[in-house]
PyMOL commands that place a pseudoatom at each C-alpha (Angstrom):
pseudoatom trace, name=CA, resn=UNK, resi=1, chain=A, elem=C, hetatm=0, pos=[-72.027, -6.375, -15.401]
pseudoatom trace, name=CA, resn=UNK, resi=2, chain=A, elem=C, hetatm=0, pos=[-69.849, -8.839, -17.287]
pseudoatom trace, name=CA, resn=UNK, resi=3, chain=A, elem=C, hetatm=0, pos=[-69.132, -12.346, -15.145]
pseudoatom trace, name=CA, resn=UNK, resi=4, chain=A, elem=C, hetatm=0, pos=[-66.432, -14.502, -16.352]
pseudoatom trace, name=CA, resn=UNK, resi=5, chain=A, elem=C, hetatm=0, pos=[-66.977, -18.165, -15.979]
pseudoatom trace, name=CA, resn=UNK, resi=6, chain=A, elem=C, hetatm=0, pos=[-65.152, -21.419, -16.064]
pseudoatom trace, name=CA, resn=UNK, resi=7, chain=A, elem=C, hetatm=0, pos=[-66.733, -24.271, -14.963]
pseudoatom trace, name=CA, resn=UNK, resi=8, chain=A, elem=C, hetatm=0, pos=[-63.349, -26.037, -15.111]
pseudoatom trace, name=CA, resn=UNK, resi=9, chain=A, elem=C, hetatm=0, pos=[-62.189, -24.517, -11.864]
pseudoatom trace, name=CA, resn=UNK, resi=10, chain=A, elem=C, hetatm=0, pos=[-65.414, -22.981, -10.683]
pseudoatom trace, name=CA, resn=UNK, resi=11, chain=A, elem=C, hetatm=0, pos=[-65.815, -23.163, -6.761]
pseudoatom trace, name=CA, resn=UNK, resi=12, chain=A, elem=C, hetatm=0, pos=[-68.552, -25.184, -5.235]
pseudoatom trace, name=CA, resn=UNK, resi=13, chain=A, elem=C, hetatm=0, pos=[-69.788, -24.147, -1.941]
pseudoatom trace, name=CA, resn=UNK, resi=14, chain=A, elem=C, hetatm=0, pos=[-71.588, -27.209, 0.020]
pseudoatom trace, name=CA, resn=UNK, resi=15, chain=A, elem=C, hetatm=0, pos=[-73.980, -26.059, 2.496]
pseudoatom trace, name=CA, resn=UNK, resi=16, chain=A, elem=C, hetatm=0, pos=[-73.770, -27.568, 6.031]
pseudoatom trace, name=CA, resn=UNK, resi=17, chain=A, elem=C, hetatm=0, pos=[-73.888, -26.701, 9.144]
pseudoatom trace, name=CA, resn=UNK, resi=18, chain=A, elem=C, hetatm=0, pos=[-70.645, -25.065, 7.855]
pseudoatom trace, name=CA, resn=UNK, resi=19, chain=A, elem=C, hetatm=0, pos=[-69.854, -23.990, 4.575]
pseudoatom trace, name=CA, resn=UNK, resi=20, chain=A, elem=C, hetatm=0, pos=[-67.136, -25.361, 2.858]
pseudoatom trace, name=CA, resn=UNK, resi=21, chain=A, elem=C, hetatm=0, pos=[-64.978, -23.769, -0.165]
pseudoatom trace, name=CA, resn=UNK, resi=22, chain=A, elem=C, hetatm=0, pos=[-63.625, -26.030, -2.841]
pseudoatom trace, name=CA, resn=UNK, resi=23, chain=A, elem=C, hetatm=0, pos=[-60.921, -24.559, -4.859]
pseudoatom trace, name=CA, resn=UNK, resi=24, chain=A, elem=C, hetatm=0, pos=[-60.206, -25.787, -8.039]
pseudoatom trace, name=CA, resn=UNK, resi=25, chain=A, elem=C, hetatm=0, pos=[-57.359, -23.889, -10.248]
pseudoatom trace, name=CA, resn=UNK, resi=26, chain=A, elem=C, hetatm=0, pos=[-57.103, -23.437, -13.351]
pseudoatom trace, name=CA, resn=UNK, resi=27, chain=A, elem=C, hetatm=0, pos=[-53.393, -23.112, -14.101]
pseudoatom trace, name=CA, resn=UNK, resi=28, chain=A, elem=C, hetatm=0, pos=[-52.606, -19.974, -15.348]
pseudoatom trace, name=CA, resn=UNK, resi=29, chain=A, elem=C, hetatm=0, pos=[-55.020, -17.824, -14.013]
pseudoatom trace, name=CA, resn=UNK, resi=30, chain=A, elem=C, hetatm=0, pos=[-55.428, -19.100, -10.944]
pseudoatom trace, name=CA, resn=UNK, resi=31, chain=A, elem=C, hetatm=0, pos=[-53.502, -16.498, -8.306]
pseudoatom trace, name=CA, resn=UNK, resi=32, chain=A, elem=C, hetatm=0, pos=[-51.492, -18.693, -5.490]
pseudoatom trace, name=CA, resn=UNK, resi=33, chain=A, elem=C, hetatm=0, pos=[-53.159, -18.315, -2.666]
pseudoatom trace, name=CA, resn=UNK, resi=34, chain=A, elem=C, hetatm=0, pos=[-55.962, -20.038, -4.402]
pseudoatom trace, name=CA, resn=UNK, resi=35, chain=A, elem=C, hetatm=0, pos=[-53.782, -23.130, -3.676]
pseudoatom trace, name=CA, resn=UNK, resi=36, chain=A, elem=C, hetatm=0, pos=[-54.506, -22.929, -0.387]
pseudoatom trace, name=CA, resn=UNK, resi=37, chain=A, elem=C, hetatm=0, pos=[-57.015, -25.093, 0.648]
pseudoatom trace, name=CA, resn=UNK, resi=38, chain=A, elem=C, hetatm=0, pos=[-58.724, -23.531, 3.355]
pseudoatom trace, name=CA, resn=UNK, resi=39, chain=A, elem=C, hetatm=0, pos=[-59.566, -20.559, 1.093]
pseudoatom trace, name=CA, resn=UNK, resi=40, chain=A, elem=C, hetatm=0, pos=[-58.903, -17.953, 4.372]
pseudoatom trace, name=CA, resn=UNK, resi=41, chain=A, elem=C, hetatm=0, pos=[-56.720, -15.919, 2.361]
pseudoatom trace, name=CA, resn=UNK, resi=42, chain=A, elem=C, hetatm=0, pos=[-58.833, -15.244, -0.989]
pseudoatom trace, name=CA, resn=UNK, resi=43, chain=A, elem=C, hetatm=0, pos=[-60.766, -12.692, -1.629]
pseudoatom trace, name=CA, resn=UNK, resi=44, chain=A, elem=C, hetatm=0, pos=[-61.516, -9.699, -4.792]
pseudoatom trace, name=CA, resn=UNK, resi=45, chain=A, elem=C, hetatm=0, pos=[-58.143, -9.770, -5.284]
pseudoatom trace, name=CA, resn=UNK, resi=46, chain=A, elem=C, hetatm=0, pos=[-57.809, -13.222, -6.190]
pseudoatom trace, name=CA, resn=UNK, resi=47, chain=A, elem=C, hetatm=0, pos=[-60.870, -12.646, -8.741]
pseudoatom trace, name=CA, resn=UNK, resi=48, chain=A, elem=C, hetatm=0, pos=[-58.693, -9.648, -9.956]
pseudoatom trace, name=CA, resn=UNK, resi=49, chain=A, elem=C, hetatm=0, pos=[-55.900, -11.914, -10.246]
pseudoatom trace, name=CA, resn=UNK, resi=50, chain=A, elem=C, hetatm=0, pos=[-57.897, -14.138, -12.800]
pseudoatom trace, name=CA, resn=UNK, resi=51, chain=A, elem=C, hetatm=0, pos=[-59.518, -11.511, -14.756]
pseudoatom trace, name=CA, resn=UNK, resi=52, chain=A, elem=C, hetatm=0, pos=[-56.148, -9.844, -15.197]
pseudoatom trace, name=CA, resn=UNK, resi=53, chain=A, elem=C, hetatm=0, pos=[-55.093, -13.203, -16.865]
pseudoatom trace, name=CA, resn=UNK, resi=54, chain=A, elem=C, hetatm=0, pos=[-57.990, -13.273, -19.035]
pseudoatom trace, name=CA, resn=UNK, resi=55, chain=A, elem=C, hetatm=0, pos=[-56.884, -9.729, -20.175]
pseudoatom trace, name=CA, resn=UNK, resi=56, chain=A, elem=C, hetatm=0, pos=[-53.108, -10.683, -20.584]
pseudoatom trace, name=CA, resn=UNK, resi=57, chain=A, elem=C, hetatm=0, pos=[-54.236, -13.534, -22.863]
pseudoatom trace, name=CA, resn=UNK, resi=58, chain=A, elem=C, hetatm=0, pos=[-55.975, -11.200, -24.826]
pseudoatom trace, name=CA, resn=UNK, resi=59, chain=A, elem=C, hetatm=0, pos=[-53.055, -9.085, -25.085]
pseudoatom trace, name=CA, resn=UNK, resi=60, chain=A, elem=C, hetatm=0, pos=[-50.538, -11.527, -25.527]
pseudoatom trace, name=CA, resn=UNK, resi=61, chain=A, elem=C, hetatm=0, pos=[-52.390, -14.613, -26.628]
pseudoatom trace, name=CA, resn=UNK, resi=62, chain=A, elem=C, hetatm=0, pos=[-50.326, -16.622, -24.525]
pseudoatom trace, name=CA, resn=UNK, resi=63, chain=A, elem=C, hetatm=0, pos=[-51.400, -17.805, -20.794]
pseudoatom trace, name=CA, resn=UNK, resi=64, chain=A, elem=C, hetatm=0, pos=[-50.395, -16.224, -18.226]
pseudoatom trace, name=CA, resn=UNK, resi=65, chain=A, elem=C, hetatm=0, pos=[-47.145, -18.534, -16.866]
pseudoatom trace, name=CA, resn=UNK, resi=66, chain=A, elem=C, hetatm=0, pos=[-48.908, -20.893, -13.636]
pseudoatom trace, name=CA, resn=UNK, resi=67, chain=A, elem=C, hetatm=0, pos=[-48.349, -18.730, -10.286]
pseudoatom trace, name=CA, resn=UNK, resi=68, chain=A, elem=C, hetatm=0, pos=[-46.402, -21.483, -8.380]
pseudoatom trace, name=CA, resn=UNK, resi=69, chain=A, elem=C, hetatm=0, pos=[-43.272, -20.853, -11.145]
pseudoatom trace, name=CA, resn=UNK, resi=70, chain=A, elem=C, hetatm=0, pos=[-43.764, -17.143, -10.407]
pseudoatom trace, name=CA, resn=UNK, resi=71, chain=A, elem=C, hetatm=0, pos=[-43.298, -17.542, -6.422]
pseudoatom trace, name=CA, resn=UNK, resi=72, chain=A, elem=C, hetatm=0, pos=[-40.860, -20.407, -6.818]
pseudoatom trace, name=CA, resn=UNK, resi=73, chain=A, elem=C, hetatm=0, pos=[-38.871, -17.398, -8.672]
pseudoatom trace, name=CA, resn=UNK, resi=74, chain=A, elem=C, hetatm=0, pos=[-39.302, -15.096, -6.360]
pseudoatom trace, name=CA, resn=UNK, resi=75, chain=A, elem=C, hetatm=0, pos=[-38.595, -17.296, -2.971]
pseudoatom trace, name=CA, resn=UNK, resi=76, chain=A, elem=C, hetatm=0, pos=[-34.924, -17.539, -5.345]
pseudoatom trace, name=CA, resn=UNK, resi=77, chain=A, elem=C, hetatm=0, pos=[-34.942, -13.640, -5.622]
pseudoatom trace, name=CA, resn=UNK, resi=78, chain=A, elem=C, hetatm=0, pos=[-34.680, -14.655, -9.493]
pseudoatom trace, name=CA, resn=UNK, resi=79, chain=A, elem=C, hetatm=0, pos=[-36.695, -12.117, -11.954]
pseudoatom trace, name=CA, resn=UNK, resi=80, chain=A, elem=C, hetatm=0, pos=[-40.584, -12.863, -12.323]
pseudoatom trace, name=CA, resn=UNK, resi=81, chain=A, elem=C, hetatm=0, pos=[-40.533, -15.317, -15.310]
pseudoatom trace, name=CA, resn=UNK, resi=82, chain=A, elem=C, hetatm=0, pos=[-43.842, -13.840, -16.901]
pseudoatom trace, name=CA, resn=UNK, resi=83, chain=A, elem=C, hetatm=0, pos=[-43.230, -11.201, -19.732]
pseudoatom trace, name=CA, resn=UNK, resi=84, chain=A, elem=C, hetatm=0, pos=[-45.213, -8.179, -18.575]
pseudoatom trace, name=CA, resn=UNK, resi=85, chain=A, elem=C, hetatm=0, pos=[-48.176, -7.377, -20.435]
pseudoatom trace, name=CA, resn=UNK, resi=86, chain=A, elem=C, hetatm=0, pos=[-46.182, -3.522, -20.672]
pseudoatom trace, name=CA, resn=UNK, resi=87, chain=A, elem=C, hetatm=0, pos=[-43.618, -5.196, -22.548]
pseudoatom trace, name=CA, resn=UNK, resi=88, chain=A, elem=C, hetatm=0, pos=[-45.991, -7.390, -24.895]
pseudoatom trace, name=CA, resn=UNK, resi=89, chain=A, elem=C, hetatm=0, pos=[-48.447, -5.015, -25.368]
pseudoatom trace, name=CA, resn=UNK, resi=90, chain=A, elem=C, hetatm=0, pos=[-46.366, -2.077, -25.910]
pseudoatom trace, name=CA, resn=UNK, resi=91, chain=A, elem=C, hetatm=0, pos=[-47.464, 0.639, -28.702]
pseudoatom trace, name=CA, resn=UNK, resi=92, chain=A, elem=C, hetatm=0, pos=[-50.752, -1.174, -29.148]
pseudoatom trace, name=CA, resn=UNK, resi=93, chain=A, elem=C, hetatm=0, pos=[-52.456, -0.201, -25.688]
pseudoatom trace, name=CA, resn=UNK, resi=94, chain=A, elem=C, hetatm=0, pos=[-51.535, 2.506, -23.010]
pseudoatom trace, name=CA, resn=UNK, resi=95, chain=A, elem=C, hetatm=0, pos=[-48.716, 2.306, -20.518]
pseudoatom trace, name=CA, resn=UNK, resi=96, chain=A, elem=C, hetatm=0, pos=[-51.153, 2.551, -17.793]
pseudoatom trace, name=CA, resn=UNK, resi=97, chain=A, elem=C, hetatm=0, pos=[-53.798, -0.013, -18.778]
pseudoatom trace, name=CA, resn=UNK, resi=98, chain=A, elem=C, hetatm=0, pos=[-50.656, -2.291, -19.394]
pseudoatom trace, name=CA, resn=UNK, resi=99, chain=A, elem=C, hetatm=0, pos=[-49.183, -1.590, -16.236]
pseudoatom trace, name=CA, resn=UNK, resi=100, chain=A, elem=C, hetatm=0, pos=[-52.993, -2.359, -14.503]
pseudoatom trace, name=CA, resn=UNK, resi=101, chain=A, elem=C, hetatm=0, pos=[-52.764, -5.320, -15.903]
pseudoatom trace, name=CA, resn=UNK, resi=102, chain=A, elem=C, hetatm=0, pos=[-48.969, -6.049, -14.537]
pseudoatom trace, name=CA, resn=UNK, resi=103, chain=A, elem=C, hetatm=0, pos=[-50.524, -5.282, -11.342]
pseudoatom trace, name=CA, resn=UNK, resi=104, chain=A, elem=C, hetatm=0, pos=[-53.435, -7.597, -11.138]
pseudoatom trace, name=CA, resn=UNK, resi=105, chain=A, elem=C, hetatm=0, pos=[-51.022, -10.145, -11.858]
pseudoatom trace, name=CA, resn=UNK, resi=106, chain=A, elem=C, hetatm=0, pos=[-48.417, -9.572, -8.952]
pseudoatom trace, name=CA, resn=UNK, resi=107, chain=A, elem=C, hetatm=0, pos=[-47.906, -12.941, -7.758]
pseudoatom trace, name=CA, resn=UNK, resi=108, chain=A, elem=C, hetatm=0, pos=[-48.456, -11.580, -4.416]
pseudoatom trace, name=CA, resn=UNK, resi=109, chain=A, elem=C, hetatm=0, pos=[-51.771, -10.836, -3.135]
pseudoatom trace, name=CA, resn=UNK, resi=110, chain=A, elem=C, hetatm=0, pos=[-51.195, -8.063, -0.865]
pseudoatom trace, name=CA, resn=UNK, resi=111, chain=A, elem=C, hetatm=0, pos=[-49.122, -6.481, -3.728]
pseudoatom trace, name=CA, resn=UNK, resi=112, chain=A, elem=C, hetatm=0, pos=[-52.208, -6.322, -6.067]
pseudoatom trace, name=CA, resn=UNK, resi=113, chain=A, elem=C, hetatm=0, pos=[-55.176, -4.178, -5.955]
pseudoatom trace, name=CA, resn=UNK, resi=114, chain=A, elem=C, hetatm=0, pos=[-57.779, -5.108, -2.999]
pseudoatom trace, name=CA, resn=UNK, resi=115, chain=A, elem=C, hetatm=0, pos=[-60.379, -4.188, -4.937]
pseudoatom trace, name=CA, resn=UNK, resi=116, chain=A, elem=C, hetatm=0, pos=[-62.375, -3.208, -8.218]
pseudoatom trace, name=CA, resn=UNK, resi=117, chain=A, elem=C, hetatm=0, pos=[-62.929, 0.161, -6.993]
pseudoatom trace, name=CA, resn=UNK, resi=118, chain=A, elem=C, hetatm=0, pos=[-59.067, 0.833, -6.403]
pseudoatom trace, name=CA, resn=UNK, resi=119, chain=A, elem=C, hetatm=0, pos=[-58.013, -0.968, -10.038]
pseudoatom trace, name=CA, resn=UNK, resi=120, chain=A, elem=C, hetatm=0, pos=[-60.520, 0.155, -12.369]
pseudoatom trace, name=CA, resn=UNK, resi=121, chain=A, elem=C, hetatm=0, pos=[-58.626, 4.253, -11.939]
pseudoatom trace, name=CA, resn=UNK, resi=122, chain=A, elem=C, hetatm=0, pos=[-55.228, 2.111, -13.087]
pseudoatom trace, name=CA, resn=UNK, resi=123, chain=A, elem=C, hetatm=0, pos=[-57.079, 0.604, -15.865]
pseudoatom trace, name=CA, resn=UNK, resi=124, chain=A, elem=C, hetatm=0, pos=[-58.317, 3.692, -16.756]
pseudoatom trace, name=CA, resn=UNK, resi=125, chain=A, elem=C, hetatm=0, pos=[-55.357, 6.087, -16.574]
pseudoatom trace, name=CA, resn=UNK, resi=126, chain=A, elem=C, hetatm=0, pos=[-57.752, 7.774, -14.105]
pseudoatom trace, name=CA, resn=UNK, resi=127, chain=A, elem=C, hetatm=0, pos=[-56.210, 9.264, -10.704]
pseudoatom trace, name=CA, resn=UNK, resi=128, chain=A, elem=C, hetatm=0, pos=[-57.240, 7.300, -8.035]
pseudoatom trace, name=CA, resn=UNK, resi=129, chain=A, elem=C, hetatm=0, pos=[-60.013, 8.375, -5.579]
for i in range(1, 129): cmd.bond("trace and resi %d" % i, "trace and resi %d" % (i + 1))
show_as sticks, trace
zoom trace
């Protein structure tokens, strides 16, 4: 199972009599609601958030643009100002793993898949389940 790490933004848990989250970003692939300190709205969607970052680098070799330019966009109803990886990546990968990867990286987290088990079908031009 591969495990992406980076201990630049890696969270630390502190064991109490409460446990704690510490989120640190890392700008770029870090999804917004990772800015939120209390960490009550992350989940595998935020970790799908930063893996599809890792994959739009590959594609692209550029970072993804930092998420708080993407919502500061859309809060002006302006365009998203992150190329999609369809559009960068076009002819030299698949329209549907592209478009996976588009979704991953919807600045929203309710907008993105919840879950490994409902992305990895997109990624794979598979139907869902």
């Amino acid at each position: 199972m591969p495990v992406i790490l980076d201990f630049g933004s890696a969270r630390q848990a502190v064991v109490g009599r409460s446990e704690k989250m510490t989120s640190l970003l890392s700008m770029g692939y870090s999804p917004f609601e990772q800015y939120d300190s209390t960490g009550n709205r992350q989940g595998p969607w935020s970790d799908i958030y930063a893996l599809g970052g890792v994959i739009y680098r590959a594609i692209t070799g550029q970072k993804p643009l930092e998420a708080t330019m993407r919502i500061a966009s859309r809060l002006r109803n302006a365009p998203d100002p992150l190329p999609s990886a369809e559009e960068m990546g076009k002819g030299r990968y698949s329209r549907e793993f592209l478009r996976a990867v588009d979704k991953a990286l919807l600045v929203m987290e309710t907008e993105r898949p919840q879950s490994i088990r409902e992305w990895r079908p997109l990624l794979l031009g598979e139907r869902p389940e």
